[in-house]
N, C-alpha and C positions, 0 to 999 in steps of 0.2 A: 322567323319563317314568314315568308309572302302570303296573303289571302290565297293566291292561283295554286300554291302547294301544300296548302292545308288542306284544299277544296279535294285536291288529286290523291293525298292521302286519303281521305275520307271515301274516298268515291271505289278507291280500288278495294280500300275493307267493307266498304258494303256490297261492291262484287264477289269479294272471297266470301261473304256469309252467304250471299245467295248460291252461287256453286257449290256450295258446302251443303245447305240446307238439300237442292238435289238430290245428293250424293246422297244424304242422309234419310233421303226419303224412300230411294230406290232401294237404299240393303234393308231397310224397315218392311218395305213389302215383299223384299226378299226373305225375312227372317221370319214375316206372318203366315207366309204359305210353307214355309218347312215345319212350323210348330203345327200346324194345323193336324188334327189326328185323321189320317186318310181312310183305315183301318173301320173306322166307328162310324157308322153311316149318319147317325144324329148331330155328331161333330164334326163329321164333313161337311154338313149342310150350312151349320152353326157357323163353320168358317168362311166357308165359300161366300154367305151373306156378308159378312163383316168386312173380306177383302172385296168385294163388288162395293160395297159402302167407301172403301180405304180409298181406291183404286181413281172414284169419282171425285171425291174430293183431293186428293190430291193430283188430278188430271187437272185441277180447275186453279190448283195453288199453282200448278209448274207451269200454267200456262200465263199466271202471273208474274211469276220468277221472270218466262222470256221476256216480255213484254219493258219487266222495270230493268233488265240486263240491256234491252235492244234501246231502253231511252239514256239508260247513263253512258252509253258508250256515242250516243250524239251530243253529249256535254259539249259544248265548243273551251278547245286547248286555249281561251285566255278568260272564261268564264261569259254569260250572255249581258249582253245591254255594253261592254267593254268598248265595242265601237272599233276592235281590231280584228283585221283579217285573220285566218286560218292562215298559215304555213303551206304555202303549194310547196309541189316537186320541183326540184333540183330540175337541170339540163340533163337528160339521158335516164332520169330516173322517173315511173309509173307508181301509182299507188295502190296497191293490191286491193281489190272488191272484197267484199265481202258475201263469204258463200252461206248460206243459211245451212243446219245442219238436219236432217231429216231423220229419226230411227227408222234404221231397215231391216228386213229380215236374211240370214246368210244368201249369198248371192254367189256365182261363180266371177263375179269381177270385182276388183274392188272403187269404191264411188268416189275417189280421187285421184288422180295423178299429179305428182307435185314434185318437185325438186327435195332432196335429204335435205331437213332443215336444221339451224345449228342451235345442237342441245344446250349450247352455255344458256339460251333463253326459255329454258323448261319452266322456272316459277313463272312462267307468265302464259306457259299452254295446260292443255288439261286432256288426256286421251279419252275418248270416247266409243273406241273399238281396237280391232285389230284384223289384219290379214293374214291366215297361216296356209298353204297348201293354193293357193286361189279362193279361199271361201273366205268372206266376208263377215265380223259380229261383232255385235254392238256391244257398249257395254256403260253402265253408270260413269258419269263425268269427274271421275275423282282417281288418283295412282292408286289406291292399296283396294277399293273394286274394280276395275279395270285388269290389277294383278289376278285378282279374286275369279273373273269370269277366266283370262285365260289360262291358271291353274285347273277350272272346271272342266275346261275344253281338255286339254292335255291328259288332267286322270279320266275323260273319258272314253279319248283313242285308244291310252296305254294305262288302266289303271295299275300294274304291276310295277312298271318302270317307274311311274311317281311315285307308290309307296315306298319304294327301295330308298328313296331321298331321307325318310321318315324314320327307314331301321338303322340308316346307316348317314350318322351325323356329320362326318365330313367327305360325305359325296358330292357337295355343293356350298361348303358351306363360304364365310366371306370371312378371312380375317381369322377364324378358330369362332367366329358366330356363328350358332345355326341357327337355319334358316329353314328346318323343318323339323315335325315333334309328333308324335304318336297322342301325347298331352297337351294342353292349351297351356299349362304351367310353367312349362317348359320356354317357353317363348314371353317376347315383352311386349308386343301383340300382337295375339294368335288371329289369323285367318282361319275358318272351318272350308275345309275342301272337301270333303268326304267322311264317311265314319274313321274317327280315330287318328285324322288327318289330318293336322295343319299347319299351315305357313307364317312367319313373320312376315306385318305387314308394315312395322317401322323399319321401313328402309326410304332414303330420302331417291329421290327420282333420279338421280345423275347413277348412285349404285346402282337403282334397282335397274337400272336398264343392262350394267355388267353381270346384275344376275340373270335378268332376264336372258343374256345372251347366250352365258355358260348352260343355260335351261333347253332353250332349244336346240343346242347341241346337243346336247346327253338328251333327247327324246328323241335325236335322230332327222333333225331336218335341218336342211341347209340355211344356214344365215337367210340368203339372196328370199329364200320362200316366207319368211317373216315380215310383215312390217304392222309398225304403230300408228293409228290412226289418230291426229291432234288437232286441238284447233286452239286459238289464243282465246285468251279469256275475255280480253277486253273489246276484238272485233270480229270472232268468230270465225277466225278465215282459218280453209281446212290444209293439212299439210299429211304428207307421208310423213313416216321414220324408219328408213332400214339402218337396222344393225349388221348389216352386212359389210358397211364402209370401216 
């Protein structure tokens, strides 16, 4: 193996630990304000100080994450000091910019327009939201939170219609798998969506997008009113995804 592709391995597993660590940081302070006893004014307190404590520090780590994400991804493709050009564009062909990614809060538009991009290169994007109805939201940079927010969104337009998934095991399921459990046990790993509610979140990204799709139809909304918000891992550029094609 070359130095130039040992270099490139490396580089892309210490990007996937950093979008990883993310991901991981985000359902953590998702998982610290659900435990929190809201009930018990002492322990609200008790929490509320501990996530304002969390919340800063790790505002200060993820702003470190972009930072060492925004300088690997200037690596120069033959290593530096090499003394060889970068790879221009072909005749007829551009090389897309890079959009910096902003968290927003729901909007009635959504903050890209882009061409359906082709899913064979999913291990290399990571969704960051989604558009359903015209509204806009954001979500941790990983498939199985991303799953996780818009499962939340869905039981909370129609919480009946999602539970039905839950009582009745091959309402959705994939394969004779299911993909939804009244019990965490039940599944090989459970997402928490609601009391008594949860979803399989091993599903690899090319399925879960066929479940996803079978999903928003049994909730009732058109393909075309769906779409996944993505961006690549290694240059941030944002893309649609409708499952409507």
């Amino acid at each position: 193996m070359s130095e130039s592709a040992a270099i490139d391995i490396k580089l892309h597993e210490v990007r996937d630990q950093l979008e990883r660590m993310r991901g991981l940081l985000d359902g953590l302070s998702s998982a610290i304000w659900q435990d929190i006893d809201h009930d018990d004014p002492s322990r609200l307190e008790e929490g509320v100080r501990f996530k304002q404590s969390y919340n800063e520090r790790r505002n200060a780590l993820e702003g470190s994450i972009e930072q060492m994400l925004a300088l690997l991804g200037e690596y120069p493709p033959s290593g530096p000091g090499t003394g060889e050009a970068e790879p221009s564009a072909e005749a007829g062909e551009t090389l897309d910019e890079t959009v910096p990614v902003e968290p927003a809060a729901p909007s009635a538009e959504a903050p890209v327009a882009a061409a359906t991009p082709d899913t064979s290169g999913l291990d290399q994007k990571v969704p960051f939201g989604f558009v359903l109805s015209g509204q806009t939201y954001t979500s941790a940079s990983a498939w199985p939170l991303f799953y996780e927010a818009l499962l939340q969104e869905l039981y909370g337009r129609a919480p009946d219609k999602l539970t039905r998934l839950a009582d009745v095991p091959g309402e959705l399921g994939q394969g004779g798998r299911r993909l939804f459990a009244r019990v965490p046990d039940s599944l090989d790993d459970p997402l928490p969506i609601a009391d008594a509610i949860f979803a399989e979140a091993d599903i690899a990204p090319q399925a879960l997008l066929q479940v996803i799709k079978r999903l928003i139809s049994y909730m009732g909304y058109p393909l075309d009113s769906f779409k996944i918000l993505l961006k690549e891992k290694n240059r941030g550029t944002v893309e649609t995804l409708s499952l409507a094609a």
